[in-house]
Backbone as a chain_set.jsonl record, in Angstrom:
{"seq": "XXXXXXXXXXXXXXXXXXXXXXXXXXXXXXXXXXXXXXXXXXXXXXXXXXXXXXXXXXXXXXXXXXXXXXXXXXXXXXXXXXXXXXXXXXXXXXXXXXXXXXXXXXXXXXXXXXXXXXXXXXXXXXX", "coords": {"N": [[-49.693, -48.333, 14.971], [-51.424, -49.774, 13.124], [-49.458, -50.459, 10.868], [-47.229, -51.643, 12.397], [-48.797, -54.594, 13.057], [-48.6, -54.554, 10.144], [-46.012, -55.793, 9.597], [-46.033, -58.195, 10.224], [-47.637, -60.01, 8.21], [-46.159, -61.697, 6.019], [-44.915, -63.642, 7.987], [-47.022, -64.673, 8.482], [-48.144, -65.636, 6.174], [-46.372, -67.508, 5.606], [-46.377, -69.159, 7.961], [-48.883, -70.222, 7.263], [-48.041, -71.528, 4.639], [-46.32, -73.725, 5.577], [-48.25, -74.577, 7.351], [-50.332, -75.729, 5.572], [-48.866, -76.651, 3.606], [-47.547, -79.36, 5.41], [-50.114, -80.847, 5.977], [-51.212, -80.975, 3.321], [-49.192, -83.123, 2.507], [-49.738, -84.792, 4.267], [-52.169, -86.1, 3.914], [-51.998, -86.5, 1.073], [-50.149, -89.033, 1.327], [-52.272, -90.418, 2.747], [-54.185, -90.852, 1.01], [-53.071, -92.129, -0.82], [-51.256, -94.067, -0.028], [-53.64, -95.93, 0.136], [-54.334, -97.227, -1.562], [-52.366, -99.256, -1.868], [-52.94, -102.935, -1.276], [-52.558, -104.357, 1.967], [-50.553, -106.832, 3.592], [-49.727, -109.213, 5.955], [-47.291, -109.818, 5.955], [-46.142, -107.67, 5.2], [-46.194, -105.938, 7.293], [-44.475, -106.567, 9.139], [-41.359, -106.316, 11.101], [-38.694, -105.136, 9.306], [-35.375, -106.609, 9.305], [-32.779, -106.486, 8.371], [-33.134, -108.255, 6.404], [-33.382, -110.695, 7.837], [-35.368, -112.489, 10.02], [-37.274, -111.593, 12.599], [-37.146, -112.581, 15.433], [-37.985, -113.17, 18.81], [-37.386, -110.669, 22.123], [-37.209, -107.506, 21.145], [-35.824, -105.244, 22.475], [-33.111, -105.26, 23.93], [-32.161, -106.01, 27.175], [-30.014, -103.452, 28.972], [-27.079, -103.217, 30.782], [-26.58, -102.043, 34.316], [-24.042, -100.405, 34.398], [-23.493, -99.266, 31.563], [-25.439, -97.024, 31.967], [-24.17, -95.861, 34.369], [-21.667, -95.222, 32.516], [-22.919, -93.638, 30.662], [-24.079, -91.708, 32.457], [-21.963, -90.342, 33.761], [-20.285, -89.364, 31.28], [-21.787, -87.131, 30.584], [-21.804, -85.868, 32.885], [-18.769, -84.614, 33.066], [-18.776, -83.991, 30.471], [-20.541, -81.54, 30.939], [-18.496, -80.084, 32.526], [-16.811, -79.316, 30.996], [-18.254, -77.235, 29.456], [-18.754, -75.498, 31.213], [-16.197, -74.592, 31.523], [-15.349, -73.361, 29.133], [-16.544, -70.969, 28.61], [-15.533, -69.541, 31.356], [-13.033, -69.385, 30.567], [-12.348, -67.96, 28.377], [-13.417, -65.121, 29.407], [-11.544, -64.881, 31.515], [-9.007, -62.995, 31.362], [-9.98, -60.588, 31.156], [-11.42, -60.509, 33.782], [-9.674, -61.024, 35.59], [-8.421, -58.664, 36.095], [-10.302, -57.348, 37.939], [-11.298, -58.968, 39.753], [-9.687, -60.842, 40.691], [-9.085, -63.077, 42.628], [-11.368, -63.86, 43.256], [-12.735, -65.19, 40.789], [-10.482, -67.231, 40.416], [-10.756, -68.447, 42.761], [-13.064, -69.554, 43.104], [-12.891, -70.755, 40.495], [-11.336, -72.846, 40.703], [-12.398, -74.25, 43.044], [-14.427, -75.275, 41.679], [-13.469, -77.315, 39.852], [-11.942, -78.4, 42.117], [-13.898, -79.889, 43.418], [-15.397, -81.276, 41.372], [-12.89, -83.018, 40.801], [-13.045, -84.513, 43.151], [-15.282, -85.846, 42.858], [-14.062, -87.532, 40.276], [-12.029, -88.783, 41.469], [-13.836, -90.215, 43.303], [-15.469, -91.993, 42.068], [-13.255, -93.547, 39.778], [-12.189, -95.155, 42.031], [-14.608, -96.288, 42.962], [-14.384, -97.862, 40.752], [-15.631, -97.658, 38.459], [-14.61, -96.609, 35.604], [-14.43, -99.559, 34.96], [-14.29, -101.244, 32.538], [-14.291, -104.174, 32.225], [-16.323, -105.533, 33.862]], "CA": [[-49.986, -49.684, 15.406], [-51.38, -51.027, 12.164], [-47.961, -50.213, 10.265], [-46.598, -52.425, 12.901], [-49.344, -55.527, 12.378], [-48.67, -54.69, 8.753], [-44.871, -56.388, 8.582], [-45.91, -59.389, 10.358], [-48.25, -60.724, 7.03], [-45.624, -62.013, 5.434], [-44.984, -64.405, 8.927], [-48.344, -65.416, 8.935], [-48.224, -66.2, 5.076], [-45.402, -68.564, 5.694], [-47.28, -70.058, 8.333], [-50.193, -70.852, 6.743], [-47.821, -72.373, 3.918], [-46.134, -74.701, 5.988], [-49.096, -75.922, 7.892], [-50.965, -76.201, 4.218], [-48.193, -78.317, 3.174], [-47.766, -80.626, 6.163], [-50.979, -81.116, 5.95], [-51.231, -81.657, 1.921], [-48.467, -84.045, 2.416], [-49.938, -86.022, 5.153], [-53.757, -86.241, 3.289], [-51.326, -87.714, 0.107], [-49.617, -90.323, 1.769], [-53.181, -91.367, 3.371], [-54.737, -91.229, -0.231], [-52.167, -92.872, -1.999], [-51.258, -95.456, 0.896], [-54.814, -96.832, 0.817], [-54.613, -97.777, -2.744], [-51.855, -100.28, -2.024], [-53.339, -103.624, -0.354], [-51.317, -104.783, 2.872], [-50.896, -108.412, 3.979], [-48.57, -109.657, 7.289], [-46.028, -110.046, 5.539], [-45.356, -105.906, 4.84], [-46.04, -105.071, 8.225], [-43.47, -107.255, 9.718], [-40.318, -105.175, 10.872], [-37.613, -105.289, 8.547], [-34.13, -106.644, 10.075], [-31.626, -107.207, 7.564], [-33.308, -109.739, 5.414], [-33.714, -111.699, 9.279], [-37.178, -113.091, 10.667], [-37.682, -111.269, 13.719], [-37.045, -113.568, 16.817], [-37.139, -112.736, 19.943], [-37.571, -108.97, 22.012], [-37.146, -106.013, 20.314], [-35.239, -104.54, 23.131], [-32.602, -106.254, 25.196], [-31.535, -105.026, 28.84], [-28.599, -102.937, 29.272], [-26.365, -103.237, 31.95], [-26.912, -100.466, 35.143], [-22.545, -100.206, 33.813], [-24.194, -98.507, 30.568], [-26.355, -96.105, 32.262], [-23.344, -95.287, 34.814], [-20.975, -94.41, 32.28], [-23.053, -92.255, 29.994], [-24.026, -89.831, 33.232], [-20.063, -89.941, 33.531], [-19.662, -88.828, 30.578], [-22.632, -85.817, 30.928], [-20.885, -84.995, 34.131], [-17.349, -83.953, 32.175], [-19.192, -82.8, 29.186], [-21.084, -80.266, 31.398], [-17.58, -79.479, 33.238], [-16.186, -78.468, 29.783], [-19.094, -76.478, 29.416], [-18.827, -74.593, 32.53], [-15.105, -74.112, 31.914], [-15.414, -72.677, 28.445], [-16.746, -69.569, 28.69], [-14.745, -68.79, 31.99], [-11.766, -69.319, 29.653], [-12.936, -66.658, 27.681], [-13.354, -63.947, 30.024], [-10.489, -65.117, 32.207], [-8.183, -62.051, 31.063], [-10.77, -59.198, 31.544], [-12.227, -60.452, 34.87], [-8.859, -61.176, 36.055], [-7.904, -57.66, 36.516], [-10.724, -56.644, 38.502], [-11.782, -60.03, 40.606], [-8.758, -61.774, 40.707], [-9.069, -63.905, 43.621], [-12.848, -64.259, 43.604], [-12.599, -65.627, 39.727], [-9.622, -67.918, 40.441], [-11.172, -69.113, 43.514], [-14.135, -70.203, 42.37], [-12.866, -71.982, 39.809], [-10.54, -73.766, 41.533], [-13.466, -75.051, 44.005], [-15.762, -76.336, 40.844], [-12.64, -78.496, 39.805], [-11.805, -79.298, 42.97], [-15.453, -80.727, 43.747], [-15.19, -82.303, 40.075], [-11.591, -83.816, 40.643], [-13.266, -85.263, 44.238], [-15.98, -86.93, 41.781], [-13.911, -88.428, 39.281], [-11.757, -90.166, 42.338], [-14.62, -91.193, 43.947], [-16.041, -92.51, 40.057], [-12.484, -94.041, 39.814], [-12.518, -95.875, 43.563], [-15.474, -97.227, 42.874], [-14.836, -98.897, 39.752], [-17.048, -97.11, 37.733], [-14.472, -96.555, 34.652], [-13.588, -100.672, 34.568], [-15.278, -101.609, 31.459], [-14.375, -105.062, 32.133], [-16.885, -105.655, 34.891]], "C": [[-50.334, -50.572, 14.207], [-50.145, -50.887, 11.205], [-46.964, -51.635, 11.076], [-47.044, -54.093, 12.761], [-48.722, -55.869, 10.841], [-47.384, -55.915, 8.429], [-45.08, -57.751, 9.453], [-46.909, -60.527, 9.319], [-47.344, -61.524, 6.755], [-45.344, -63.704, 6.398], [-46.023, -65.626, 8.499], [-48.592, -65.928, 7.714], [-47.759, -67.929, 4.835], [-45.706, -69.353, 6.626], [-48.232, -70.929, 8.428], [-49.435, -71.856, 5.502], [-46.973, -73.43, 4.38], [-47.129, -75.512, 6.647], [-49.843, -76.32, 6.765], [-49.872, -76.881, 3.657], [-47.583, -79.433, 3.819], [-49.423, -81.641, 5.705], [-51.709, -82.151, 4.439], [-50.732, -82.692, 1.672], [-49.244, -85.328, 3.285], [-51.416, -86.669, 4.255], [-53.073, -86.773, 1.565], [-51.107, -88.887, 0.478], [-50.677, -90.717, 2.191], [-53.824, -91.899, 1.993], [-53.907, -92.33, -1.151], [-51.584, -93.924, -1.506], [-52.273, -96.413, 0.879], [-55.053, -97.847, -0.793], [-53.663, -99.026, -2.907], [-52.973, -101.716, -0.976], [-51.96, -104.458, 0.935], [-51.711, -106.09, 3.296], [-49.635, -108.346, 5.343], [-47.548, -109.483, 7.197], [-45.383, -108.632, 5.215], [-45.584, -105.508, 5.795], [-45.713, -105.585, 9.242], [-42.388, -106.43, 9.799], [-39.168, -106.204, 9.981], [-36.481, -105.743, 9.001], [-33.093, -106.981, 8.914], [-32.206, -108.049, 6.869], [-33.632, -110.566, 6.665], [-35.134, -111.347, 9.308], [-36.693, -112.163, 12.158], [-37.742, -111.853, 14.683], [-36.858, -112.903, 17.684], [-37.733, -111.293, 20.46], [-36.952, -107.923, 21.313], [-35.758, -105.164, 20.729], [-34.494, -105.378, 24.036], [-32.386, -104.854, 26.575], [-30.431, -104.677, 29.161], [-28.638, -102.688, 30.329], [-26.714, -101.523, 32.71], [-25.341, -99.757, 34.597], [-23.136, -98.787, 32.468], [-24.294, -97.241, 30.896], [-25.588, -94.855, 33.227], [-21.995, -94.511, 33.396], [-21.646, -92.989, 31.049], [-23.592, -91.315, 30.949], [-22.799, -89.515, 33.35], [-20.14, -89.022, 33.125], [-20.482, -87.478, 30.426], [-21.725, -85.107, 31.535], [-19.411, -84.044, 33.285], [-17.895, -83.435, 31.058], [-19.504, -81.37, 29.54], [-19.967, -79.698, 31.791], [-16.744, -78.519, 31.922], [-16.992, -76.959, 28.928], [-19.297, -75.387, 29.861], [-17.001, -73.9, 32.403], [-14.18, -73.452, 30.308], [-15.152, -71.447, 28.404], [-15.951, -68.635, 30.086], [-13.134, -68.903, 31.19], [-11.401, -68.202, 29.684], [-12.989, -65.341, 28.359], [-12.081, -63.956, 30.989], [-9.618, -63.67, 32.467], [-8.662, -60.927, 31.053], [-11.229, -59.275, 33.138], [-10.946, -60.437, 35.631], [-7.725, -59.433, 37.006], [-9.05, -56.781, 37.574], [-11.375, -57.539, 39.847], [-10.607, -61.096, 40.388], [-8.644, -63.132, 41.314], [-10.213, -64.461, 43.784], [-12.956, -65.321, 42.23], [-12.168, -67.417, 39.71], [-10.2, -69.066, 41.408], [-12.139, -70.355, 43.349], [-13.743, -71.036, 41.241], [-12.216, -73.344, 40.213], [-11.174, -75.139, 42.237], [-14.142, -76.211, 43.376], [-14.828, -77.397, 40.689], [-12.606, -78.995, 41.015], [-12.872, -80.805, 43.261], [-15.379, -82.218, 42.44], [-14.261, -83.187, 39.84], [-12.324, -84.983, 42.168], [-14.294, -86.637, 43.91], [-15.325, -87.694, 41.181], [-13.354, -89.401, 40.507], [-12.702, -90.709, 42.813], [-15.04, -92.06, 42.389], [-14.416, -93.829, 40.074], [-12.252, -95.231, 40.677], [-13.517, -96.739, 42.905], [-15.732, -98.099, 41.655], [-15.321, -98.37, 38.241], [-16.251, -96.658, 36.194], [-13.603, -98.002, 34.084], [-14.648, -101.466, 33.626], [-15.324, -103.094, 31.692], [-15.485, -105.784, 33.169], [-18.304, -105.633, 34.445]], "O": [[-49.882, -51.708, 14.054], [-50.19, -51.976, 10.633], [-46.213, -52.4, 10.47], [-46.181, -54.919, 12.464], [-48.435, -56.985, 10.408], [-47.458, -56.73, 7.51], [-44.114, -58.506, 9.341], [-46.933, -61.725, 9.601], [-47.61, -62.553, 7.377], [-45.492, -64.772, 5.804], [-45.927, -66.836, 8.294], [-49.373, -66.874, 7.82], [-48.261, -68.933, 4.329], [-45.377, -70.511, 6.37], [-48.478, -71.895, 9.151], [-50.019, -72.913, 5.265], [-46.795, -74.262, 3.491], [-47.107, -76.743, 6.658], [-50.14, -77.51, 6.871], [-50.201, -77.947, 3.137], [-47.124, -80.373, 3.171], [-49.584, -82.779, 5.265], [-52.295, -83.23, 4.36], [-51.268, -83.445, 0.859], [-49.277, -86.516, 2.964], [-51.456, -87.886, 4.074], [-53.84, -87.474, 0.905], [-51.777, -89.825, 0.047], [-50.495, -91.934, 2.233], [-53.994, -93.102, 1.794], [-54.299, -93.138, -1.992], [-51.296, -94.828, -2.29], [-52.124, -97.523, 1.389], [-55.747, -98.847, -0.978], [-53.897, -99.825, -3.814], [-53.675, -101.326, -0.043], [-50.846, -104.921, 0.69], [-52.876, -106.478, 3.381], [-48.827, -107.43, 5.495], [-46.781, -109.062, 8.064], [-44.176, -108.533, 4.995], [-45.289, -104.313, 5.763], [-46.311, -105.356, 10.293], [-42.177, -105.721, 8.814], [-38.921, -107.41, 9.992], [-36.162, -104.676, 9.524], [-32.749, -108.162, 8.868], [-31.397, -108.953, 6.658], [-34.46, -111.404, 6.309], [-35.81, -110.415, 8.871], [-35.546, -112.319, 12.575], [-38.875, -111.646, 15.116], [-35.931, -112.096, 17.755], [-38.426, -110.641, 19.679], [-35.744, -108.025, 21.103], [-34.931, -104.636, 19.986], [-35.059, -106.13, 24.831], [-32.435, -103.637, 26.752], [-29.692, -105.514, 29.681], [-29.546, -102.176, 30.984], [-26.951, -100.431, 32.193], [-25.399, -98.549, 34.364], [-23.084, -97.575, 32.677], [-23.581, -96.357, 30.421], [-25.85, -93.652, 33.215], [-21.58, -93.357, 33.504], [-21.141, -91.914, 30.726], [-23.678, -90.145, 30.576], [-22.459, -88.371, 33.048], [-20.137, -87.943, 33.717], [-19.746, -86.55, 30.088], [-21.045, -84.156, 31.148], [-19.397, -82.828, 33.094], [-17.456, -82.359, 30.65], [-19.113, -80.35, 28.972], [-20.044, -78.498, 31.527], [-16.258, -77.389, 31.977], [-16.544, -76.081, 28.189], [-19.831, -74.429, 29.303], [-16.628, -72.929, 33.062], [-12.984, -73.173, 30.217], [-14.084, -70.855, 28.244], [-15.769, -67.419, 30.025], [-12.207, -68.222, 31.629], [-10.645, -67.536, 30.392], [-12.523, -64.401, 27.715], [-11.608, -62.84, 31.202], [-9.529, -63.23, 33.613], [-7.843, -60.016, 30.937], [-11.399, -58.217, 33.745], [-11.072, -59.665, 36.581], [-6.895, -59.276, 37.902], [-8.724, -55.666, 37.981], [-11.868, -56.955, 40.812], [-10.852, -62.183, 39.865], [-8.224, -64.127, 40.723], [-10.273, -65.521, 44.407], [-13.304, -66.448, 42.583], [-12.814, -68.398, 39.342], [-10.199, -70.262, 41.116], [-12.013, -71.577, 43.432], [-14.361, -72.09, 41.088], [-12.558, -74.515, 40.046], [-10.864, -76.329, 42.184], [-14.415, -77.338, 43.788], [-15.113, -78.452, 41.254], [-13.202, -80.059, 41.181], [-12.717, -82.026, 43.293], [-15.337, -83.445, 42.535], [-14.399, -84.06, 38.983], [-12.055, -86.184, 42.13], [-14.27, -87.793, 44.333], [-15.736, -88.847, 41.305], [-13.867, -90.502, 40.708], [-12.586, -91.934, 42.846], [-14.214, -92.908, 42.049], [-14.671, -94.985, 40.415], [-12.114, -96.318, 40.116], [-13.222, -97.805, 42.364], [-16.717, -98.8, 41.425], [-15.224, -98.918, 37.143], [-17.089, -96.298, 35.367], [-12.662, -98.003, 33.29], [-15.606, -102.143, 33.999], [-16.427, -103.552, 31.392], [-15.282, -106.997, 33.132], [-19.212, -105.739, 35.27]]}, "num_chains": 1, "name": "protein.A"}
């Protein structure tokens, strides 16, 4: 048991020297930050050489918000239709129909999404 403790030192070395040099680093930058003096004018955000007018943050369209779950949705489908790639040609000889089936279904479901997605508009950027 202590043989086994023994090879995690080295861990716990490297632990202690990353949080001792977060730490060193952060207790610099406070020391060596305090020695500059700050006025308004340096803790104004930066824009390009521009004055700052205005909010920060404008309001994007609900359009926006619809097409990047879209695009989740088909990312995840490529995701899901990866790795059955991949086994395709081993599973195929012993679940043929159960394999095939099933995949068939997830597209299907996923092809019934994009038309509905389609129908409703939902890839007319101009809108």
């Amino acid at each position: 048991m202590d043989e086994q403790l023994s090879q995690y030192i080295p861990v716990l070395i490297l632990g202690l020297v990353a949080v001792g040099f977060a730490v060193g680093m952060l207790a610099t930058s406070y020391f060596l930050g305090m020695r500059g003096k700050r006025n308004a004018m340096k803790d104004t955000a930066y824009e390009c050489g521009m004055l700052p007018i205005g909010e920060g943050n404008n309001r994007l369209s609900v359009k926006f918000y619809l097409v990047a779950m879209l695009f989740i949705l088909f990312d995840i489908e490529v995701v899901f239709l990866y790795p059955w790639a991949v086994v395709y040609k081993e599973m195929l000889i012993t679940h043929s129909s159960v394999i095939f089936g099933s995949m068939i279904s997830f597209l299907g479901i996923l092809f019934i999404g994009y038309i509905y997605a389609l129908k409703k508009g939902a890839f007319d950027w101009k809108h």
